[in-house]
Backbone as a printed PyTorch tensor [residue, N CA C, xyz], in Angstrom:
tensor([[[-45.4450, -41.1560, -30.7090],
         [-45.5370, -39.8030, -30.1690],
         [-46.9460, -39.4970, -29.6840]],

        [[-47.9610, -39.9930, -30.4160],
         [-49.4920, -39.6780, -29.9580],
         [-49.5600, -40.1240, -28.6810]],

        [[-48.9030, -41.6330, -28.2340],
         [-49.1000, -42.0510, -26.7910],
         [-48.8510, -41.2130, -25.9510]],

        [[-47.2150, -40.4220, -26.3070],
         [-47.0350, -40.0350, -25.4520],
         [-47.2410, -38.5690, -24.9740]],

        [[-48.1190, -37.8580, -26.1240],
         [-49.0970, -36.6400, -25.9600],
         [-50.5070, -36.9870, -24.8550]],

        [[-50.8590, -38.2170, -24.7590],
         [-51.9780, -38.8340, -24.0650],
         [-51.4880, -39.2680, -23.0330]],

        [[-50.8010, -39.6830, -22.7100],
         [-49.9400, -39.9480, -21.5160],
         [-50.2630, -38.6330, -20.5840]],

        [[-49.1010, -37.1420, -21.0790],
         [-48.8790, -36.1170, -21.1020],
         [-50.1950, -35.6390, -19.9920]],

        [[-51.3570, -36.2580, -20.3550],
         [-52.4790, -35.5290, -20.1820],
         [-53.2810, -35.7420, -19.3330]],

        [[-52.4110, -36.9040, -18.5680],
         [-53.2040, -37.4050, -17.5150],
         [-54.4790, -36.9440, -16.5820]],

        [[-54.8520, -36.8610, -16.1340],
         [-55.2700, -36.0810, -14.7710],
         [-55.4620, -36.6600, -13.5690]],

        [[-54.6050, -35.8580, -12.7310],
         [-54.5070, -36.4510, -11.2210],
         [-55.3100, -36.7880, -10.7950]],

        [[-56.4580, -35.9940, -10.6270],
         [-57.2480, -36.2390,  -9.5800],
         [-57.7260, -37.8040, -10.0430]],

        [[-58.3510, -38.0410, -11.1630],
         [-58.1090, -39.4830, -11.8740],
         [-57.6810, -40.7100, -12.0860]],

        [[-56.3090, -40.4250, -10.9790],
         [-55.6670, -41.1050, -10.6990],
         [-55.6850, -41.9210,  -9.0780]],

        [[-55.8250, -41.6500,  -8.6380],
         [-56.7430, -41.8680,  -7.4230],
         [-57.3070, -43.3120,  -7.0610]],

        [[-56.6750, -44.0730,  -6.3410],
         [-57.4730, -45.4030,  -6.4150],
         [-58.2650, -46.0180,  -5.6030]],

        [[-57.9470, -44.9750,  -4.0070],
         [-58.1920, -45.4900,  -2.7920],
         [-58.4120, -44.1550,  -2.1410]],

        [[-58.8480, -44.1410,  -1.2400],
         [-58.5370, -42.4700,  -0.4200],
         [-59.4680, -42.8320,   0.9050]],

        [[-59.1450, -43.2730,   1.9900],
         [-59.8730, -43.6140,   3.5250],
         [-59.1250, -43.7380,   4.4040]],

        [[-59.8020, -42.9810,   5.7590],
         [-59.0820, -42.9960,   6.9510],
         [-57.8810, -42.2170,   6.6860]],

        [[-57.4650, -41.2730,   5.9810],
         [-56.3540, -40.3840,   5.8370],
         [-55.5360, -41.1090,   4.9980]],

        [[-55.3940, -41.8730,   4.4890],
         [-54.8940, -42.4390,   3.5560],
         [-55.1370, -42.5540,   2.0440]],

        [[-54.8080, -41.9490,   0.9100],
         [-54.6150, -41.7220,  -0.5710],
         [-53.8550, -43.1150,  -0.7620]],

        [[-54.5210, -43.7770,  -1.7140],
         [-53.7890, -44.4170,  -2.6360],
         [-53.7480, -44.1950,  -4.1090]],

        [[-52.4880, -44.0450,  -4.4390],
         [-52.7080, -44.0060,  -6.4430],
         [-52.6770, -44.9400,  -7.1930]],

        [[-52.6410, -44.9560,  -8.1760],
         [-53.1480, -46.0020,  -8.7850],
         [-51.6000, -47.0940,  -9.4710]],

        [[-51.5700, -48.0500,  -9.7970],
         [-49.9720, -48.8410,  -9.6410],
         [-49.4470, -49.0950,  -8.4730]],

        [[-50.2610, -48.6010,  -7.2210],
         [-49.7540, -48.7220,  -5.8370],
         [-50.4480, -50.0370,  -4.9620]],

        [[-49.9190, -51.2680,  -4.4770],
         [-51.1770, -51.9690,  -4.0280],
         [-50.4740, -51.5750,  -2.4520]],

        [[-51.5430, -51.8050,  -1.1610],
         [-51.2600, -51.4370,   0.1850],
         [-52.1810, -52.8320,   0.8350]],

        [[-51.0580, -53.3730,   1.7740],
         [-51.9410, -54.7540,   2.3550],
         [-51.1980, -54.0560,   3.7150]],

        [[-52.1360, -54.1760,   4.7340],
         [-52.5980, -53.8910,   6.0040],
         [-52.3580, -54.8340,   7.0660]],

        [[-52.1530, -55.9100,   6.9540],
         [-52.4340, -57.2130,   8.2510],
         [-52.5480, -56.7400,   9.6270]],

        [[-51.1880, -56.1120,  10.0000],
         [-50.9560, -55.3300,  11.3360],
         [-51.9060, -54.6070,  11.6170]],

        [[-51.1300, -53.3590,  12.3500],
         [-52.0540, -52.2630,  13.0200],
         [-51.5630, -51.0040,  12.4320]],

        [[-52.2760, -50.2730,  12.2100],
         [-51.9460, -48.6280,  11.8800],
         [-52.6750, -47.6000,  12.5220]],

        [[-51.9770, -46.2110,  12.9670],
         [-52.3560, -44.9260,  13.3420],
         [-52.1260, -43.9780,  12.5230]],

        [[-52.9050, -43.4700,  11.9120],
         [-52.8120, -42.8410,  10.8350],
         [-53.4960, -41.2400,  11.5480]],

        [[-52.8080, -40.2980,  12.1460],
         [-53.4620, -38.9110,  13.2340],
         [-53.1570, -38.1670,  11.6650]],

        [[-52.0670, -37.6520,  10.6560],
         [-52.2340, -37.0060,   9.2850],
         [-52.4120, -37.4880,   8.2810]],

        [[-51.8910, -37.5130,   7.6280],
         [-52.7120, -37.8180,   5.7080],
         [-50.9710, -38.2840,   5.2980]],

        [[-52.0020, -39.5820,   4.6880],
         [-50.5080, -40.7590,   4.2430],
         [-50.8460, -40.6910,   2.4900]],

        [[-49.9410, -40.2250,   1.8340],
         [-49.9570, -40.3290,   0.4790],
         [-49.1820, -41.2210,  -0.4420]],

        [[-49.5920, -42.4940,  -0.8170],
         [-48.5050, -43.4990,  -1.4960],
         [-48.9090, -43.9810,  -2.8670]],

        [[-47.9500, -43.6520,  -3.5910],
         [-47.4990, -43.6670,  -5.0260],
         [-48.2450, -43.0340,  -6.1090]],

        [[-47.9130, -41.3870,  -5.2920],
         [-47.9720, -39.9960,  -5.8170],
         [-47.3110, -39.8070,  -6.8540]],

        [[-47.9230, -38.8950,  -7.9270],
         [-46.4330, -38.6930,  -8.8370],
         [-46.4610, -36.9880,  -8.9880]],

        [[-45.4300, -36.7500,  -9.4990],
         [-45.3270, -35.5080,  -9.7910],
         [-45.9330, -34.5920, -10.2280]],

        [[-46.0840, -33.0400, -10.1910],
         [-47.0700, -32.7680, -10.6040],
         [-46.7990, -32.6960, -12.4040]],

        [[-47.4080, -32.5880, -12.7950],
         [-46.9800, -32.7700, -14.8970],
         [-46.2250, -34.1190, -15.3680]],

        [[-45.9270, -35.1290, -13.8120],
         [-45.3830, -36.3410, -14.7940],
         [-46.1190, -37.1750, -15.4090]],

        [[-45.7260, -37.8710, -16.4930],
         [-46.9770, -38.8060, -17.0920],
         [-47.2240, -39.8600, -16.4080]],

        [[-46.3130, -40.4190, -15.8210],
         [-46.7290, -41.9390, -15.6020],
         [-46.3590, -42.1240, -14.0190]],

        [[-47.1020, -43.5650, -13.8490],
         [-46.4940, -43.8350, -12.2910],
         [-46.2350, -45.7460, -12.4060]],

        [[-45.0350, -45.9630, -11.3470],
         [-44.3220, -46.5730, -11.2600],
         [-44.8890, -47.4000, -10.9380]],

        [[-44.7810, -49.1630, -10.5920],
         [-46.0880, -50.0610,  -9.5770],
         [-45.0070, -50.1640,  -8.0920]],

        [[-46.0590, -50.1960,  -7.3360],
         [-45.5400, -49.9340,  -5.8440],
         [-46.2470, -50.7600,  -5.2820]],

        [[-45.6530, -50.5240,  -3.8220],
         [-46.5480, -51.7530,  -2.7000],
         [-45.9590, -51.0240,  -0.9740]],

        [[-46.7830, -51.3390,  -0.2920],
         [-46.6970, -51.0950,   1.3150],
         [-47.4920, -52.2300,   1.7590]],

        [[-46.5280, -52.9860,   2.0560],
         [-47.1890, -54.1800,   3.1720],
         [-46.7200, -53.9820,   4.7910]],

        [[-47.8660, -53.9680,   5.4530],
         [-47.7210, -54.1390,   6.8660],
         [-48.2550, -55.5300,   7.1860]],

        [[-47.4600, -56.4720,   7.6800],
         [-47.7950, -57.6400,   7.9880],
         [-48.3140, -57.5440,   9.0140]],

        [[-49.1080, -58.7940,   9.7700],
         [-49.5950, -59.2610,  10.6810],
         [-48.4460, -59.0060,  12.2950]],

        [[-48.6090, -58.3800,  13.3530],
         [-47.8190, -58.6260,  14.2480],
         [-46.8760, -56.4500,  13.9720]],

        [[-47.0500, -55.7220,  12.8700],
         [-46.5160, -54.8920,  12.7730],
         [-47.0540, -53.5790,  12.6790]],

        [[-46.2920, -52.2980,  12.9400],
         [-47.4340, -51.2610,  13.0160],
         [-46.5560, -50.4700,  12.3380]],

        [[-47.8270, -49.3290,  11.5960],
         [-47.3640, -48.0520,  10.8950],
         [-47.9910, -47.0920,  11.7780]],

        [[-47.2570, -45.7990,  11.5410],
         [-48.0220, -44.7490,  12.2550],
         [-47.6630, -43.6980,  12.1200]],

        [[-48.4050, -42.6620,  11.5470],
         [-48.5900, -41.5060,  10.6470],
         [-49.0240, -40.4950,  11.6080]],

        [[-47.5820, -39.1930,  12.1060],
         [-48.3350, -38.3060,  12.7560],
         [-48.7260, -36.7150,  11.5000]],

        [[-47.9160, -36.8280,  10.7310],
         [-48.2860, -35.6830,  10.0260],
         [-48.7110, -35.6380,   8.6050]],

        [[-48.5670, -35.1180,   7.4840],
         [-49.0420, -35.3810,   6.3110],
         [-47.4030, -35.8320,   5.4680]],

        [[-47.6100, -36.7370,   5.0270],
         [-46.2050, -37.7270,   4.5710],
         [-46.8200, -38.3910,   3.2310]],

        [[-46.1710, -37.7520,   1.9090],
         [-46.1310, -38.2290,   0.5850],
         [-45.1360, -39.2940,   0.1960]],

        [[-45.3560, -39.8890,   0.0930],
         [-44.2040, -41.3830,  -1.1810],
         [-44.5550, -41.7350,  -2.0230]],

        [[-43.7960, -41.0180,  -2.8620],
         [-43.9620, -40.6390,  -4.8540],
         [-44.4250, -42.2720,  -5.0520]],

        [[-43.8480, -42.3930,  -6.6230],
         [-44.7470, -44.0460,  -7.2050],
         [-43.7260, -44.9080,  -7.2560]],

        [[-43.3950, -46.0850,  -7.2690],
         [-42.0650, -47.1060,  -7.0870],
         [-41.7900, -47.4930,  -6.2390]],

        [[-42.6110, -46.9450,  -4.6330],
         [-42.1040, -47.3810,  -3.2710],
         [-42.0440, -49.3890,  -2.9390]],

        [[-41.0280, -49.4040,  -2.2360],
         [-41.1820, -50.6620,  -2.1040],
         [-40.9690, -50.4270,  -0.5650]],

        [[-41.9710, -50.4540,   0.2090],
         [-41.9280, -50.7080,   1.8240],
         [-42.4460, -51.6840,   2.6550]],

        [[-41.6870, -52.2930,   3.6470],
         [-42.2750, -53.7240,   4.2870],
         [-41.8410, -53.4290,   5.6800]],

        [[-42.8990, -53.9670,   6.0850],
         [-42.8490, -53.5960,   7.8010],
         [-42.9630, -54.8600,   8.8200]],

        [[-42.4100, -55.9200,   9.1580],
         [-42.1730, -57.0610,   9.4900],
         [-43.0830, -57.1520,  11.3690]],

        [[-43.3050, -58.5750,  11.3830],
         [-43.5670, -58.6770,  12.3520],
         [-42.6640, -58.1490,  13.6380]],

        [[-43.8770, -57.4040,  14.7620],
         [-42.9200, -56.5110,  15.8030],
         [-42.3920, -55.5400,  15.2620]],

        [[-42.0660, -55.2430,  14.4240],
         [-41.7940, -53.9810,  13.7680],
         [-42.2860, -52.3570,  13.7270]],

        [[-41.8630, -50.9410,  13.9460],
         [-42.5830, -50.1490,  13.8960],
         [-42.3110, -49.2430,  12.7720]],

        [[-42.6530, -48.3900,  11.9800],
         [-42.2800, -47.7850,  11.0880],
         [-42.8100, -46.3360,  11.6710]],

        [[-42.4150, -45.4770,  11.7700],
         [-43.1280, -44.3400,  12.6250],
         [-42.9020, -43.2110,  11.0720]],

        [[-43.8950, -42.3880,  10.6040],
         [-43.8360, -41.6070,   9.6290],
         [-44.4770, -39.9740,  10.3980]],

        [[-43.1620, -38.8530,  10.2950],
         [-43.9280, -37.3190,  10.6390],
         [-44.3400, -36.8950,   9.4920]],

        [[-43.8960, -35.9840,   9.0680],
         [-44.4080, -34.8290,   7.4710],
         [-42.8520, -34.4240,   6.9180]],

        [[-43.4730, -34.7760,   5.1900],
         [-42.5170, -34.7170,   3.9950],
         [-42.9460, -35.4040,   3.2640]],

        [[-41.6660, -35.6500,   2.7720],
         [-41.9350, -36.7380,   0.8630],
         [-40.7250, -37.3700,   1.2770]],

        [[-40.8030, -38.4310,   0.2030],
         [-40.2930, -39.2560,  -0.4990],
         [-40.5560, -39.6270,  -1.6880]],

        [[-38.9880, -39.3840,  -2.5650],
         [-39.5380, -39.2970,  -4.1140],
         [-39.5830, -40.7430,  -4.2590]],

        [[-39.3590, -41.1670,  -5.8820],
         [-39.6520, -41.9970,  -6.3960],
         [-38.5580, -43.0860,  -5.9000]],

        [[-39.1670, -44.6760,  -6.0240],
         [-38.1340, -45.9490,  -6.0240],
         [-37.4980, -45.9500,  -4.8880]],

        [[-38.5960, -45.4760,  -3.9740],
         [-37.9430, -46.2100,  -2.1210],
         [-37.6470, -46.9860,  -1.9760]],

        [[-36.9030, -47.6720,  -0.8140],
         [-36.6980, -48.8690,  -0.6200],
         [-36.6460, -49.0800,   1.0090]],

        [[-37.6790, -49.2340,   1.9320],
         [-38.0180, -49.4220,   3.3300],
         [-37.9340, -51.1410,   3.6020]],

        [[-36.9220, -51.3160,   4.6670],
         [-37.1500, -52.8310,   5.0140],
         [-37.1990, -52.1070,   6.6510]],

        [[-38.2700, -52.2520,   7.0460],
         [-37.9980, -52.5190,   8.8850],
         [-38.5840, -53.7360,   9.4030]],

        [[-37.7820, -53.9260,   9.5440],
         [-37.2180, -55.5210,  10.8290],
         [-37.5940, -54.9530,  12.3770]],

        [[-37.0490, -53.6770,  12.8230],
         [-37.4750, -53.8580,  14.1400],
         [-38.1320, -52.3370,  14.5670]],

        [[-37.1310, -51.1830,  14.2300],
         [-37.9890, -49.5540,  14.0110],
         [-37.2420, -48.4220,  13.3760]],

        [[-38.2270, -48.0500,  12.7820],
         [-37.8040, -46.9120,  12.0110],
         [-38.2800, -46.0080,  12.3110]],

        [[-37.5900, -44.3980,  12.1450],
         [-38.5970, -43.4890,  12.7490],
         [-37.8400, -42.2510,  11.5880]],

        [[-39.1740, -41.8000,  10.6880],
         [-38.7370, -40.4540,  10.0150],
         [-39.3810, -39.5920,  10.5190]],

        [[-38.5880, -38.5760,  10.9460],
         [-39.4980, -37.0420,  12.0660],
         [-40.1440, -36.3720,  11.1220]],

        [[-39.8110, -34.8380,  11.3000],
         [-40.8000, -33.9310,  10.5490],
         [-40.0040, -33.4000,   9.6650]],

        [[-40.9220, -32.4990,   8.3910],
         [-40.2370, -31.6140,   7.2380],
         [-39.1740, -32.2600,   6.8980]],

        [[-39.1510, -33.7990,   6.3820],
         [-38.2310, -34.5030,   5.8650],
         [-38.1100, -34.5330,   4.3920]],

        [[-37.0970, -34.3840,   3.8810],
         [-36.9290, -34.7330,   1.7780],
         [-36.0940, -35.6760,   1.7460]],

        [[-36.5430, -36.8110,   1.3870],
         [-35.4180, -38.0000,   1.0950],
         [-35.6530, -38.1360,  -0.4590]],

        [[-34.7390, -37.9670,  -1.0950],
         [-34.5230, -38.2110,  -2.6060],
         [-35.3380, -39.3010,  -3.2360]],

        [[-35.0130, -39.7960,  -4.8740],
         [-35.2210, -40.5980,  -5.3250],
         [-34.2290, -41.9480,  -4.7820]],

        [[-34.8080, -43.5000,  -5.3300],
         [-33.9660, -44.6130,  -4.8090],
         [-33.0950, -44.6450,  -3.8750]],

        [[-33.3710, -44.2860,  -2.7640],
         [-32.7160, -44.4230,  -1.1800],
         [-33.3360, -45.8110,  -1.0210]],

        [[-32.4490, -46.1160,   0.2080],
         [-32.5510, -47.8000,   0.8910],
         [-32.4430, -47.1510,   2.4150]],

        [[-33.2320, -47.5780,   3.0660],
         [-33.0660, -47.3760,   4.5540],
         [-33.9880, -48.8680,   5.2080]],

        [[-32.6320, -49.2340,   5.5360],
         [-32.2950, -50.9510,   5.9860],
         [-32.1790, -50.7250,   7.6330]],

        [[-33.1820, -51.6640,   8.5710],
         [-33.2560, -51.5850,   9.5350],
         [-32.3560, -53.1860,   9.9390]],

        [[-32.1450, -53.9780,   9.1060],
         [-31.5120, -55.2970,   9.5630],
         [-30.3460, -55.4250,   8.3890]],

        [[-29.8330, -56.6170,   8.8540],
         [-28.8170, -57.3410,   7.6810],
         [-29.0540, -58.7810,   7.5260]],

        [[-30.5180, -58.9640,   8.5850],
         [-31.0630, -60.1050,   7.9570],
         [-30.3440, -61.3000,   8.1350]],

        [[-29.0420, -61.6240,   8.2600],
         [-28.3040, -62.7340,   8.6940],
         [-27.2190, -62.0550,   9.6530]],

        [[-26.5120, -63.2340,  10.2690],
         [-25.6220, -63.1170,  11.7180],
         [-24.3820, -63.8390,  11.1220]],

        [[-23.5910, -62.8530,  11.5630],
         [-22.2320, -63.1710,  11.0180],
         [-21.3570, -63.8280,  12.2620]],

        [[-21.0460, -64.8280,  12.3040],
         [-20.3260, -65.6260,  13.3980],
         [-19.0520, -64.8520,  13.9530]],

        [[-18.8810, -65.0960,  15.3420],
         [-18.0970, -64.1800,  16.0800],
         [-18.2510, -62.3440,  15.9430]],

        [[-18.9240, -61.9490,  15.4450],
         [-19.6720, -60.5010,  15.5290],
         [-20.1340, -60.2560,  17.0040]],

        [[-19.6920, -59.0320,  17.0920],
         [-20.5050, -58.5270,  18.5490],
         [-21.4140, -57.8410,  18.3540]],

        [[-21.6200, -57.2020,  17.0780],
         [-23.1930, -56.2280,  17.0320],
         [-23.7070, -56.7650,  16.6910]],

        [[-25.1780, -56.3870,  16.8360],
         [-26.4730, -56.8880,  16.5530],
         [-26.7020, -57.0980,  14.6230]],

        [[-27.3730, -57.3870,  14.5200],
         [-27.7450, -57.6420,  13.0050],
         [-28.9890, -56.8870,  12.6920]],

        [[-29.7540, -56.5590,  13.9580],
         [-30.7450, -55.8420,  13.8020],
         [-30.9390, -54.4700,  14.4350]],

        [[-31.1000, -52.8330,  14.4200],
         [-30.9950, -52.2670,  15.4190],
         [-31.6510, -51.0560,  14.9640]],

        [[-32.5100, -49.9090,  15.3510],
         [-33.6090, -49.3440,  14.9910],
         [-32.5360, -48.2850,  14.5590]],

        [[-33.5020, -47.3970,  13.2900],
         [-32.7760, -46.2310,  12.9500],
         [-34.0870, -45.1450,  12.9850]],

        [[-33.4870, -44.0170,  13.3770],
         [-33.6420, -42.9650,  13.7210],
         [-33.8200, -41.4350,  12.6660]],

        [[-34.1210, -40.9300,  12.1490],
         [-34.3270, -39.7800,  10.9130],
         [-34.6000, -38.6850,  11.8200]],

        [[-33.9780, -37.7360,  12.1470],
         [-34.3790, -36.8290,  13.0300],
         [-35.4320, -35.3430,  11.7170]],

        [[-35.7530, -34.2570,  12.3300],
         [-36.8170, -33.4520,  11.8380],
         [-35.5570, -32.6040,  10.4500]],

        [[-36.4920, -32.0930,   9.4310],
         [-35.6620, -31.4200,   8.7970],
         [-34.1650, -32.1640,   8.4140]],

        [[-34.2100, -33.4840,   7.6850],
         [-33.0240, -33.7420,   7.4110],
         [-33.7960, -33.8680,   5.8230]],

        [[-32.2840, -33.8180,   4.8320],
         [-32.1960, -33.8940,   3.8120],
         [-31.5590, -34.8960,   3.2240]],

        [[-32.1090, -36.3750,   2.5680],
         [-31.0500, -37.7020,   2.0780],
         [-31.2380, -37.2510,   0.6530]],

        [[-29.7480, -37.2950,   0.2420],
         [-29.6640, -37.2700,  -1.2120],
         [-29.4790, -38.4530,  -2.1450]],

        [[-29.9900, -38.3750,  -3.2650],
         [-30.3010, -39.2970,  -4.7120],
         [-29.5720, -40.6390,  -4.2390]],

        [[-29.8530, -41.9480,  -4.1340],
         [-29.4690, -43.0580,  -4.0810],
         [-28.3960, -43.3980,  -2.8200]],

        [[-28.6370, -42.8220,  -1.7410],
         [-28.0520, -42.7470,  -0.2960],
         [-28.8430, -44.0590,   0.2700]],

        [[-27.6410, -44.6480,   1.2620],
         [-28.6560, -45.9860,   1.6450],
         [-28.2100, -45.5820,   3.0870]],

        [[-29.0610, -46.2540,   4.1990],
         [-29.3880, -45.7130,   5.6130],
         [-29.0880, -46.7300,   5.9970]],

        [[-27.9700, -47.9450,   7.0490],
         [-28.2320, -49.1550,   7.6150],
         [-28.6700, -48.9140,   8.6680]],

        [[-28.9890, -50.2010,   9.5340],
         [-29.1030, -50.2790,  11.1150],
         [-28.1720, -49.6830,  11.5820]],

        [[-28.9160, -49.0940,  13.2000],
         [-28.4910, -48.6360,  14.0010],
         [-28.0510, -47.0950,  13.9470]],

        [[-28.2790, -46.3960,  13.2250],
         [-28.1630, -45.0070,  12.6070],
         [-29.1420, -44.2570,  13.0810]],

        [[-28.1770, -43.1060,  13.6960],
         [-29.3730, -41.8850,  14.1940],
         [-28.7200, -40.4700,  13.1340]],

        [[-29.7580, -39.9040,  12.5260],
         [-29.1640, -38.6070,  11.8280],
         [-29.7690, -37.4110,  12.2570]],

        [[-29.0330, -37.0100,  12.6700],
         [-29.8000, -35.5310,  13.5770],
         [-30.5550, -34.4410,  13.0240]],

        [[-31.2000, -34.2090,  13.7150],
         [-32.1140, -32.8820,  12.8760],
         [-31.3550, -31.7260,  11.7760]],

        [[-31.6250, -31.4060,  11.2220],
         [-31.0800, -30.4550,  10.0580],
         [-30.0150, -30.8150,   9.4390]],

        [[-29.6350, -32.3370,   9.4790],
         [-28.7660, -33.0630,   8.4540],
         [-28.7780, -32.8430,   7.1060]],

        [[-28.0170, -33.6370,   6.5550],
         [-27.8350, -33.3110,   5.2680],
         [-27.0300, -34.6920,   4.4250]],

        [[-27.7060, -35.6320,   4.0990],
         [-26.7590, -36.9800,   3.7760],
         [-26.4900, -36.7530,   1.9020]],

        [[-25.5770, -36.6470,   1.6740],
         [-25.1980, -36.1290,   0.2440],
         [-25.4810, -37.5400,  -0.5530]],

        [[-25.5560, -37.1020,  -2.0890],
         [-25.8980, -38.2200,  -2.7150],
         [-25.0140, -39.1060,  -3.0860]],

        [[-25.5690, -40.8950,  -3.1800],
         [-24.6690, -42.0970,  -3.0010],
         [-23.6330, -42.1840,  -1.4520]],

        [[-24.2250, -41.7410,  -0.7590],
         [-23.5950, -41.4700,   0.6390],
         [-24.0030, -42.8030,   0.9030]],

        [[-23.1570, -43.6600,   2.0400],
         [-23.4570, -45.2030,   3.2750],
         [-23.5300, -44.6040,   4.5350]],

        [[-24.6660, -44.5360,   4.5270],
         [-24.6970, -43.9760,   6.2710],
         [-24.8790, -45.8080,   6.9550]],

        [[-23.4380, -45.8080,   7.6150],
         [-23.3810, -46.7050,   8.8740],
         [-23.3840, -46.1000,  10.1630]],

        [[-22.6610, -44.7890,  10.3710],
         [-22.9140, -44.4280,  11.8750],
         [-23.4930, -43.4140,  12.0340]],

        [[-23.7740, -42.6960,  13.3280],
         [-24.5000, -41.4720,  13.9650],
         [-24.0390, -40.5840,  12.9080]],

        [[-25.2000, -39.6200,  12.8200],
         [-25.1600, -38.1090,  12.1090],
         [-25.2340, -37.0870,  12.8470]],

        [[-24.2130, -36.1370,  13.5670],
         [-24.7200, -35.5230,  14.4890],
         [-25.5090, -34.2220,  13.6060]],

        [[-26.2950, -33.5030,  14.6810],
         [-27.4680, -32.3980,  14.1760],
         [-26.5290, -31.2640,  13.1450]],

        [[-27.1700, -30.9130,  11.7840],
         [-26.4190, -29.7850,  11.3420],
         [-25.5610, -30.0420,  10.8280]],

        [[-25.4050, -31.4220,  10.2510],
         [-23.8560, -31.7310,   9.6700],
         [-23.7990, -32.3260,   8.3190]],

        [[-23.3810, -31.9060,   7.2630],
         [-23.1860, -32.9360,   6.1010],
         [-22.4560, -33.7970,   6.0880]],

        [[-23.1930, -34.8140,   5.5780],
         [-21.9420, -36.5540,   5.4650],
         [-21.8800, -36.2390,   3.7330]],

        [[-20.8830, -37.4070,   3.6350],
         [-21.0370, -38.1100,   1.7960],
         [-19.9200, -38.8850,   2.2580]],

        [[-19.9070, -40.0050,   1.2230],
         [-19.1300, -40.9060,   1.0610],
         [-19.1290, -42.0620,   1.2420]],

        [[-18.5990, -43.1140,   1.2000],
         [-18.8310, -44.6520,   1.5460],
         [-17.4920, -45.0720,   2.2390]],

        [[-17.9690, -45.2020,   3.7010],
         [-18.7800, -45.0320,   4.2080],
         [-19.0050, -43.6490,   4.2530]],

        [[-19.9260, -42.6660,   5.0350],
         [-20.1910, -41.4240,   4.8230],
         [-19.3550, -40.5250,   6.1390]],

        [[-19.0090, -40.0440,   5.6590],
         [-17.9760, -39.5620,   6.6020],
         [-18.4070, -37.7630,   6.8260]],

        [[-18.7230, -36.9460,   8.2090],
         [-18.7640, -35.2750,   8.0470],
         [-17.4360, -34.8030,   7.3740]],

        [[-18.3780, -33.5720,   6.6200],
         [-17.7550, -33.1090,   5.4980],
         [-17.7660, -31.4420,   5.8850]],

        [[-19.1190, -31.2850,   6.6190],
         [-19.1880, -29.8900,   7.1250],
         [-20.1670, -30.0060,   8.2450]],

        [[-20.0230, -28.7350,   9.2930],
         [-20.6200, -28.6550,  10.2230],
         [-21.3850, -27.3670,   9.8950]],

        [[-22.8030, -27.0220,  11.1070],
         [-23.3600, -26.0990,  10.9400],
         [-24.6840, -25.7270,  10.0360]],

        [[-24.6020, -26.9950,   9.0120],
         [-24.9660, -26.6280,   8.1790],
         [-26.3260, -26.3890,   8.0730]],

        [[-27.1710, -25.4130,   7.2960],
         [-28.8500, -25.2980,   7.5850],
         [-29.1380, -25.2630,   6.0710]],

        [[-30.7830, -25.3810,   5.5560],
         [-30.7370, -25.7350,   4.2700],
         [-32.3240, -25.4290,   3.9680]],

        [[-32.8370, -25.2170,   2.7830],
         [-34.0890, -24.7280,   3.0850],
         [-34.8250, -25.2150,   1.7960]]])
């Protein structure tokens, strides 16, 4: 119990491991660079809550050949696991992302503005292997439009656009288009309601 009164007591600012060029790093978080990055707002990775004790170990690798690029101020709590592959773009506006991400882009990703994506989401830009006699691609960019909302353990594949003021409910499979204003859920995720706005 004493640990975990000391734990309890952390202090943020303390926590802190890195902080340059608009970029915060916390501490359990490692960040390898190879590629290229634009960083125009403030990139925050493996943030934790405010009063939580502990943080998760994380990583953001941008390989050689790949780019990140940060237009607004964009938090990702502690646990992130993000990889950004050669040719690859990862485009980040303003929001969070809670804890135990899971980012693979293969070719582009793009999250807009005033975004909340839950805890342990997967947003998969490939499938990484080719399935014989298939006509779609295996690889194909996805899209996060402004003001959408992904709920608790929702996974995102290729080729997915979700429209602004979405709403992806939790444990939702987003395989196809989200049009603007609409709640999905389900596996696959299917609209459930239209209209919808959320605040």
């Amino acid at each position: 119990m004493r640990g975990l009164r000391r734990l309890a007591r952390v202090n943020l600012p303390a926590t802190v491991r890195h902080r340059r060029q608009g970029v915060t790093v916390y501490r359990s978080t490692t960040v390898r660079i190879d590629g290229s990055k634009q960083i125009r707002g403030q990139l925050q990775l493996g943030a934790q809550w405010a009063g939580s004790p502990f943080f998760s170990p994380g990583h953001l690798l941008v390989v050689d050949g790949g780019h990140l690029e940060v237009t607004g101020d964009f938090r990702i709590f502690t646990g992130l696991r993000v990889v950004v592959d050669r040719g690859a773009v990862l485009r980040l506006g303003s929001g969070y992302i809670n804890h135990d991400v899971r980012i693979s882009c293969f070719s582009s990703i793009t999250i807009g503005d005033d975004v909340a994506i839950s805890e342990e989401v997967t947003i998969r830009d490939s499938d990484n292997h080719e399935v014989v006699g298939r006509q779609s691609p295996s690889t194909a960019p996805i899209v996060i439009g402004d003001h959408v909302w992904i709920g608790l353990r929702s996974t995102i594949l290729k080729g997915v656009t979700i429209g602004s003021g979405s709403i992806v409910a939790a444990g939702s499979v987003v395989t196809k288009d989200v049009p603007p204003n609409t709640l999905v859920a389900g596996v696959p995720a299917l609209p459930r309601r239209s209209d919808v706005h959320w605040t």
